[in-house]
N, C-alpha and C positions, 0 to 999 in steps of 0.2 A: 809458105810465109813463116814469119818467126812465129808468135801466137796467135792460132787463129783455128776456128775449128773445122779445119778440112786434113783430112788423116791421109798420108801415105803408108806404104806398107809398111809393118812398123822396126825400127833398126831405133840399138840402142849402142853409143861408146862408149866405153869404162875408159876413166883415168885415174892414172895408179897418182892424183893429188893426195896424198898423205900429208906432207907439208903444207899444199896450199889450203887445205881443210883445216889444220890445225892452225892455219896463218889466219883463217876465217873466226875460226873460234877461240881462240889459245892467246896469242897475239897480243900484248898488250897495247889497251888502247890509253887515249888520254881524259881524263876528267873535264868533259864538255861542261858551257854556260848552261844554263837553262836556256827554254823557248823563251821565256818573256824577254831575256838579255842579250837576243842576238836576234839580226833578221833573221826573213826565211833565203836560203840560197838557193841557185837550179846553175844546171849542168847540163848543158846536148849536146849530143854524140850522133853519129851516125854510127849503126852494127850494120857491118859489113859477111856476111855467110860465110862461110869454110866448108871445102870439101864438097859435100853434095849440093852444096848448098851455094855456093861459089856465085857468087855474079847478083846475088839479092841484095840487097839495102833497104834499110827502115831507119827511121827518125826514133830518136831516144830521150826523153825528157825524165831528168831524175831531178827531184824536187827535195830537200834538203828543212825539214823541221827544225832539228835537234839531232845530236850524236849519241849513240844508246853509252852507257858508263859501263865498267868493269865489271859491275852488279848483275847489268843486264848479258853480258857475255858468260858468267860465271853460271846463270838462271839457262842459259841454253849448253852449254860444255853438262853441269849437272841434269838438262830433260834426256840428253842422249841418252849418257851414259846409261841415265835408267829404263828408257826405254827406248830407245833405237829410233827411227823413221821417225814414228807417231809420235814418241814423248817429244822430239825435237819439233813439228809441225803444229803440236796441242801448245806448244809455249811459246812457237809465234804466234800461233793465234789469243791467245792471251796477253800479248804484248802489246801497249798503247800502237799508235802510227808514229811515228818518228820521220815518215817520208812517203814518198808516192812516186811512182815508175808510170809514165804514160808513153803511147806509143799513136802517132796518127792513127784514125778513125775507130780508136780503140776509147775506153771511159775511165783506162789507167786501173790498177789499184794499189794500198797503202803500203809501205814497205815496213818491217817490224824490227829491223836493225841493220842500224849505219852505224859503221866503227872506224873512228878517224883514226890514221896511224902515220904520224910524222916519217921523212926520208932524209935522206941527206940531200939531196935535190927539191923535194916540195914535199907531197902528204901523198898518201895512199887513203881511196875511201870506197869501203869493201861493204856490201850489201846481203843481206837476204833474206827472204819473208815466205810464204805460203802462196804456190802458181795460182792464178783462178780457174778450176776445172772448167771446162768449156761443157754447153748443155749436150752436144753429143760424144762428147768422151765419158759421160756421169751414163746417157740414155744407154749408149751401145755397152757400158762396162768397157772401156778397151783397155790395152794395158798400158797404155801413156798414162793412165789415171795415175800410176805408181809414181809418175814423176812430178811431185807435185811441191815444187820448188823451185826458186829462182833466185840466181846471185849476180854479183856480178862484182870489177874491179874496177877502178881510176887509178891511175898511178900521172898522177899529176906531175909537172915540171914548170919550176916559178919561172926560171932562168930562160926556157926554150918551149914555150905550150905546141912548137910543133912535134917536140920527142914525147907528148903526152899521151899517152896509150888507153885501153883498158883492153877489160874482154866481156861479154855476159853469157850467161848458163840459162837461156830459155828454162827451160826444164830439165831437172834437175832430183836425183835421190840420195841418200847416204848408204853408203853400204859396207858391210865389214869384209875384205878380200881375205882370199887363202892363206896369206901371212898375217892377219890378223892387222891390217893396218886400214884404217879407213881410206875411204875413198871417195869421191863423184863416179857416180853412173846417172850419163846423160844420154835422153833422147833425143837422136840426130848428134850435131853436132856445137863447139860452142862457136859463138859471134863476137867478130873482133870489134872496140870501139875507136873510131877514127875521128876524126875534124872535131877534137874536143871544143866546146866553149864554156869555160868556166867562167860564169857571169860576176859572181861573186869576190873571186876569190874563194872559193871553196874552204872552209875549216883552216885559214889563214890564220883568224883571230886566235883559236886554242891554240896554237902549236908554242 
């Protein structure tokens, strides 16, 4: 299953995202309203599995508070730097909610950063917060614990919501590669996002 605490043997794939990590962090975004000035929006998708994973599907509800500012991108690009993994993970978890990831028969939890990024087709709105350890990956110590993070993409389309994509990174770490470039190092593999509905309008009104 996508999260859930039943453990296969454990397999992890490195991606050489260099770009798409620095697209996550780096990236400028736009000078969102405040909560009080905008509804709240939602997004569902269905993730679709790859690879091992091939032929699963789960329901994806991302819920849409507020979009974190350039302040708050800059507060996570500076936890890395200084401490890698952990400074990065300690500064989401210090970070208000700005959103919430649920998934059927799951109780969801808070996302600590939404970053809206205008396209020339519609908006991109890129995700990521702190996984919730599961009680027997914390009991048994396993090494999934390492991946203790979760992103994900929209890449929305005004003109054609059936060219609307995304992708999400269950679990998820940072890692610095042999060339000194960061990266994603994911366990298992990532899940594509299909049959977008954006209820809202997603992040319309900022652009």
């Amino acid at each position: 299953m996508l999260l859930d605490g039943k453990f296969q043997p454990f397999t992890a794939r490195k991606f050489g995202y260099c770009g798409l990590l620095l697209a996550f962090l780096l990236s400028g975004v736009i000078h969102a309203s405040s909560q009080d000035d905008k509804k709240i929006e939602t997004i569902d998708a269905t993730a679709m599995g790859t690879s091992t994973q091939l032929g699963h599907t789960v329901g994806v509800k991302i819920t849409i508070y507020q979009y974190s500012t350039p302040e708050d991108r800059q507060v996570l690009v500076d936890a890395f730097k200084k401490g890698q993994q952990p400074g990065l993970v300690k500064a989401l978890q210090d970070m208000k909610s700005v959103g919430r990831i649920a998934i059927p028969g799951t109780l969801g939890y808070d996302i600590s950063y939404i970053a809206l990024i205008p396209t020339p087709t519609g908006r991109k709105i890129r995700f990521v917060t702190n996984r919730v350890i599961q009680f027997a990956e914390a009991y048994y110590n396993t090494q999934s614990t390492a991946f203790d993070l979760t992103a994900g993409e929209f890449d929305l389309n005004d003109a054609d919501n059936k060219k609307s994509a995304g992708v999400l990174y269950p679990a998820a770490q940072l890692i610095i590669n042999n060339k000194g470039e960061l990266q994603f190092d994911l366990r298992k593999n990532p899940w594509n996002l299909t049959n977008i509905i954006d209820w809202n309008g997603a992040g319309k009104q900022e652009k």
